[in-house]
N, C-alpha and C positions, 0 to 999 in steps of 0.2 A: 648472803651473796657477797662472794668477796672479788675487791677491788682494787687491784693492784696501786702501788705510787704512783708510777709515772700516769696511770688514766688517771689518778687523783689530780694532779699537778695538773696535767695539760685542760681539766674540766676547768679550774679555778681560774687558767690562765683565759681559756674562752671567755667564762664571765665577765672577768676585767675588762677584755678587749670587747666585749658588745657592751659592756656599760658607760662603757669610756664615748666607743663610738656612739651613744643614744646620747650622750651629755656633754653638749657643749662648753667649752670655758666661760666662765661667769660674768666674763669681759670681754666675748666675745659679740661686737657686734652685732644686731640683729637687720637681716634682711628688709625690716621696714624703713629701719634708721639710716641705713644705706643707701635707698630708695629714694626718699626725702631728700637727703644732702645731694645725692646729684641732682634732684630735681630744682636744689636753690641755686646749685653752680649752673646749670643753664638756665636758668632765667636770669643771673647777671652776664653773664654771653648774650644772652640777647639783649639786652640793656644797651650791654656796649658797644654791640654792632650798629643799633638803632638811636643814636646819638638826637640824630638829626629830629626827630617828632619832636624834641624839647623845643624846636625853633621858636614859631610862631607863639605862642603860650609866653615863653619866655620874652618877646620883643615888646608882645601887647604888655607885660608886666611892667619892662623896662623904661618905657615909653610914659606909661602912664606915674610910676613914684617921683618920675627925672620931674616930670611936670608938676608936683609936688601934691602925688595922692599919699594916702596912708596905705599902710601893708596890714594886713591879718589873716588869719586861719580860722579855719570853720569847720567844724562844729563841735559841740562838748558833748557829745551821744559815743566818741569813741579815742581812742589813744593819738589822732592824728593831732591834734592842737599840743597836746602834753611832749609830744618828742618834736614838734617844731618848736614851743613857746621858750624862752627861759634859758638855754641852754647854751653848751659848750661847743663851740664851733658852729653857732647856728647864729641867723640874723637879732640884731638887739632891737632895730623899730619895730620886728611882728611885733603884733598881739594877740588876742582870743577877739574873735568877735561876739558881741553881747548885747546885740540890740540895737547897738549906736545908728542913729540915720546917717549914712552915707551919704559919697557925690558918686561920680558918673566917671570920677580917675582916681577914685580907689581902687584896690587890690586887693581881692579875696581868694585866699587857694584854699580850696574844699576838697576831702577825699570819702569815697566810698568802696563798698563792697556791697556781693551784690544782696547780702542782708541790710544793707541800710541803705542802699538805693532811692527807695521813694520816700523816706526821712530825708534826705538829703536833697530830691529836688526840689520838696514841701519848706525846705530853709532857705533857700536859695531864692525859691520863688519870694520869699518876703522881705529879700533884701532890697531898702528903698533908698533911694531911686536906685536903679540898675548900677552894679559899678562890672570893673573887669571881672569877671569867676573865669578862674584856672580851677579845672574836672581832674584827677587823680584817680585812675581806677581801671576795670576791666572794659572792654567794648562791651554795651549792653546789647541785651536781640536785636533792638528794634535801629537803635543809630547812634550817633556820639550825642553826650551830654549839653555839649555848646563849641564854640567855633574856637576856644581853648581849651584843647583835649590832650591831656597826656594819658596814653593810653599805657598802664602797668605793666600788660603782654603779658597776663594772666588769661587766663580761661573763665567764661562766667559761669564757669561749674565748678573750679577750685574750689578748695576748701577756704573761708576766709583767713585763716591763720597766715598761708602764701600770700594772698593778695594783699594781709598788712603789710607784710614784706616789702613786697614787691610796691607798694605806694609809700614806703619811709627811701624805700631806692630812689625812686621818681623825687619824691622830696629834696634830696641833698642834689641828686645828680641838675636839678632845676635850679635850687640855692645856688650853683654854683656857676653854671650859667651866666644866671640875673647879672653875678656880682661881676661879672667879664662884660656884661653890656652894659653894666651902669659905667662901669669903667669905660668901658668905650666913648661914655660921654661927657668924662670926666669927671663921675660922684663916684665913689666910694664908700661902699656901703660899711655899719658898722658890722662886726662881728662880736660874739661871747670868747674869752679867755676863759679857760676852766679854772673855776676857784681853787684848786688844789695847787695849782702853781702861785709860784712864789710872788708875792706885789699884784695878783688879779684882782682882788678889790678896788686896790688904787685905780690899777686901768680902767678897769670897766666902769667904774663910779666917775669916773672921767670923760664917757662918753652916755655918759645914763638919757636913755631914755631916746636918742639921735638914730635916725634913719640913716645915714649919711656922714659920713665926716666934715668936719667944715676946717678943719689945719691941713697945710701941706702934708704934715704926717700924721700918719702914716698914709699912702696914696698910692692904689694898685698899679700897676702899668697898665696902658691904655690900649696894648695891641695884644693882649690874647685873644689867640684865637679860637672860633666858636668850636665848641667839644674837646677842648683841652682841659677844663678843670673837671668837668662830670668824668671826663675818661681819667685820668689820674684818680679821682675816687673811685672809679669802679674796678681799676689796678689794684688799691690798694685792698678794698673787699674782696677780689678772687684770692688776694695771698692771704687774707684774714681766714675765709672761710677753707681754704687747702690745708692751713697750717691747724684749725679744729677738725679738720678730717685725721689729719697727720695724727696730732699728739691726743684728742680728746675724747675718740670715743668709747675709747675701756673704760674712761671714767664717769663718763655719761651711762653706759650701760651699766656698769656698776651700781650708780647709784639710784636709773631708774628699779632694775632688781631689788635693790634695799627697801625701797617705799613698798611693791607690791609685793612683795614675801611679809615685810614688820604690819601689814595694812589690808591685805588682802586688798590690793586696790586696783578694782574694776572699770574706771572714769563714772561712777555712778553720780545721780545730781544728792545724794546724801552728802549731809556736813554732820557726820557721827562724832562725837566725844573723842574717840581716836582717830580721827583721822590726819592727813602728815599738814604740817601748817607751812604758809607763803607768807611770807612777807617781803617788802619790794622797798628800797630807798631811792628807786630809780624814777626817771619820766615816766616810762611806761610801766612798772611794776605795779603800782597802785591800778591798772588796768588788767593785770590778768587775773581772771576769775575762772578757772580752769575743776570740772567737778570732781569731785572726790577729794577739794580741799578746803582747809578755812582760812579765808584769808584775815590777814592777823594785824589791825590798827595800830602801829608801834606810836603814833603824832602822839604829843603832849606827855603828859604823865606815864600814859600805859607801858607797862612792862611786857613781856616776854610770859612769863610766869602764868599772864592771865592763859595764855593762849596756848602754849607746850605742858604736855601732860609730861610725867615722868617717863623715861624710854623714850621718846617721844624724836619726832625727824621734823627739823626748819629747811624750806627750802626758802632760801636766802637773795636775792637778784640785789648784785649790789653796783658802787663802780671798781674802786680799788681795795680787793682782798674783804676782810668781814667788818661789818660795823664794831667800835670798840665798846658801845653800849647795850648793843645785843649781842655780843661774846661773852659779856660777864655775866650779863642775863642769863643767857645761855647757861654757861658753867654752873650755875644754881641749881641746875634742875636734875636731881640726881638721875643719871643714864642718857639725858638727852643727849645729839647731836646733830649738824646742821651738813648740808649739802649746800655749799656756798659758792656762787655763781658772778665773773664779774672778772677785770682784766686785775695780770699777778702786780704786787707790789714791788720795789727795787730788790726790797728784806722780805722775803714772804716767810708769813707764820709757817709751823710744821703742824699743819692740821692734822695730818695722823696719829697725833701725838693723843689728840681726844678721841680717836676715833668719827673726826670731822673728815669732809672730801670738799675739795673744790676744782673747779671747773676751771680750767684757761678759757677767756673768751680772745683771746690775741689779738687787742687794739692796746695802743699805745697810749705812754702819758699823757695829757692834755687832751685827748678824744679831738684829734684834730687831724683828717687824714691828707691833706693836698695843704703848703704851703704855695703860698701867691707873690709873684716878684714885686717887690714895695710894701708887701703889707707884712705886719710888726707880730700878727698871733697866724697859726695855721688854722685851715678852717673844715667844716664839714665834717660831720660826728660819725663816728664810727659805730660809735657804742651801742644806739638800738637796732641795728641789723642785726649785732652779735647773739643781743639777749634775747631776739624771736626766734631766732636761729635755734642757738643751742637750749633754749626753754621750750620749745615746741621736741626737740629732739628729745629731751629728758621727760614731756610728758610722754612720748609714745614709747621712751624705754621702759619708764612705768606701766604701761599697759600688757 
C-alpha cells in the first residue's frame, strides 16, 4: 500500500499533538494540589474574619498568669506541645505538661482533632485540681469542649492533617493576643529570639526560664488593640502561603513525581528497604510519620548512611536551606539526592548542581512574623504553618 509524504507527515504530526495533549507537563500542578491550597487560603480568611472567638479564652488566660499562674501545653500524644515549646517567636515561660499537680490559676492550652478527642478529654479530665484549659480544635457533634473554646473552623470530618493546621493557626493567633492583654496590664511577657541570629543566646540566656519580664526593657505598649497582633500574623500568612502558590508548586510537583516514579509510591503503611526516607530538624518534623516512608533518626551519632540506600531520595524538613551535616552525608552516598524543604538562605546553595531540589517555604529570617511597639525581638512563628502546608502538599503530589 503506498502512502504518500504529505499523509505520512500530517499522521506523525496528529500523533504528537494527541500525545502531547494526553501528557501533561511534569510540573504541571495537579488538580488535587490546587484544591488543597485554596482550601488552606480560606480557612486563614476565616480566621481572620473571626478574630473575635480568641476573646474570652484569651482574657481567662490573661487574667489568670498576671495573677501569677504557670503557663503549659498539653499533651505529648501529638505535634501540638513541640511547635508551641521551645521555640522561635513563641512564649519562653510555656512548658510541656507532665504530671505536675497544678492550682486553680494555672494555664493549660490543649489541642485536639477529632482522632484524638477522647485522649484528650481522658487528660484533661486528670488535671488536679482544675486549672484554666483553653480547647483548640473543631466543634465536636455533641458541644464545645469547655467554656474556653477556640474553635479551629474546621469541620469534624476534615482530614486531621487541616485541622493541625488550622490549630497551630489558633496557637499563634492566641499567643499573640495573650501578649496585648498581658500588656494591657502591664507584664510583658517573654518571647524566643531565634538562635540563628546574631547575640540570641546571650538574649535569651538572659531571660531563661521568666514568664514575664521584670526590666523596663524591653516593655510592650500597653494600648494595642484586641485583634491587631493575631490579624497582622494572619497578613502575613495569607502573603506567605500566595507567594508558595505563586513560586512553588512546579517544584512541589516535581518533586512529589520524582518519589512516585523512583518508589512506585502508593502512601502504603509498608516501610520496604527502598522506600524515600524523612528526616526532620524541625519542631514538628520528628512528628510526621507519613506511610510509605522511613522515617530516619539523625540524634546522636547516627548518620545518613544508615538510612539512604544508594539512588536513594531524602526528604529533608528543615529551617534555613540544608543541614551541613547531612549534606555531606548525603554526598557519600553514590546517586543519592534530597528534596529539601525549609525557608531560602541570604547565599543559597545551587542544589541543582547535585541533582538536589528545594522548596521555598517563604517565611523570613528569625521566623518572627508581627513586630510589637517596645518590644526588642518580633514574634509569632511562621515556620510550622509553612511546613504542614507545603509537606502535606508534597505528600499528595507523591500520590
Amino acid at each position: 500500500m503506498f502512502i504518500s509524504m504529505k499523509t505520512y507527515f500530517a499522521a506523525l504530526w496528529l500523533c504528537a499533538t494527541l500525545s502531547t495533549a494526553q501528557t501533561p507537563p511534569s510540573n504541571q500542578p495537579s488538580a488535587t494540589l490546587n484544591a488543597y491550597l485554596q482550601q488552606a487560603q480560606r480557612l486563614v480568611a476565616a480566621h481572620r474574619s473571626q478574630l473575635a472567638r480568641l476573646d474570652a479564652a484569651v482574657t481567662a488566660s490573661a487574667n489568670a498568669l498576671v495573677s501569677g499562674g504557670s503557663y503549659y501545653v498539653c499533651c505529648e500524644y501529638n505535634a501540638w506541645p513541640a511547635e508551641a515549646y521551645s521555640r522561635a517567636g513563641g512564649t519562653m515561660g510555656l512548658t510541656v505538661y507532665k504530671g505536675k499537680r497544678l492550682s486553680a490559676k494555672d494555664v493549660v492550652w490543649v489541642s485536639y482533632t477529632p482522632a484524638t478527642y477522647q485522649a484528650t478529654i481522658k487528660a484533661v479530665a486528670a488535671l488536679k485540681p482544675a486549672p484554666v484549659v483553653v480547647w483548640f480544635g473543631p466543634m465536636p457533634p455533641e458541644s464545645a469542649p469547655g467554656a474556653n473554646y477556640i474553635d479551629s473552623l474546621t469541620k469534624w470530618s476534615d482530614a486531621d492533617n487541616l485541622t493541625q493546621l488550622a490549630n497551630v493557626l489558633s496557637l499563634w493567633e492566641a499567643t499573640g493576643e495573650l501578649a496585648a492583654a498581658t500588656a494591657h496590664q502591664d507584664r510583658t511577657l517573654v518571647f524566643w529570639q531565634s538562635i540563628y541570629a546574631p547575640n540570641a543566646a546571650t538574649r535569651n540566656a538572659r531571660y531563661s526560664e521568666r514568664l514575664f519580664h521584670q526590666d523596663s526593657f524591653p516593655k510592650m505598649a500597653q494600648n494595642i488593640a484586641p485583634g491587631t497582633l493575631s490579624g497582622q500574623y494572619l497578613d502575613y500568612i495569607t502573603s506567605m502561603i500566595d507567594a508558595i502558590a505563586a513560586k512553588e508548586l512546579p517544584a512541589i510537583t516535581a518533586a512529589g513525581q520524582l518519589i512516585a516514579n523512583h518508589y512506585q509510591f502508593d502512601g502504603s503503611e509498608s516501610r520496604a528497604p527502598d522506600s524515600p526516607v524523612l528526616a526532620g530538624g524541625t519542631h514538628l518534623g520528628k512528628f510526621a510519620s507519613p506511610p510509605g516512608f522511613k522515617i530516619a533518626d539523625l540524634s546522636g551519632p547516627a548518620t545518613l548512611n544508615k538510612w539512604l540506600k544508594r539512588d536513594g531520595i531524602l526528604v529533608y524538613l528543615g529551617y534555613y536551606g540544608p543541614d551541613r551535616e547531612v549534606l555531606l552525608d548525603l554526598r557519600s552516598i553514590p546517586g543519592a539526592h534530597a528534596i529539601w524543604l525549609g525557608a531560602a538562605e541570604p547565599r543559597p546553595l545551587d542544589f541543582a548542581y547535585w541533582g538536589d531540589s528545594f522548596i521555598n517555604e517563604h517565611w523570613d529570617f528569625g521566623d518572627g512574623a508581627v513586630s510589637v511597639p517596645g518590644y526588642d525581638v518580633p514574634i509569632l512563628p511562621a515556620s510550622g504553618v509553612a511546613e504542614l502546608l507545603v509537606y502535606e502538599l508534597l505528600l499528595r503530589a507523591a500520590h
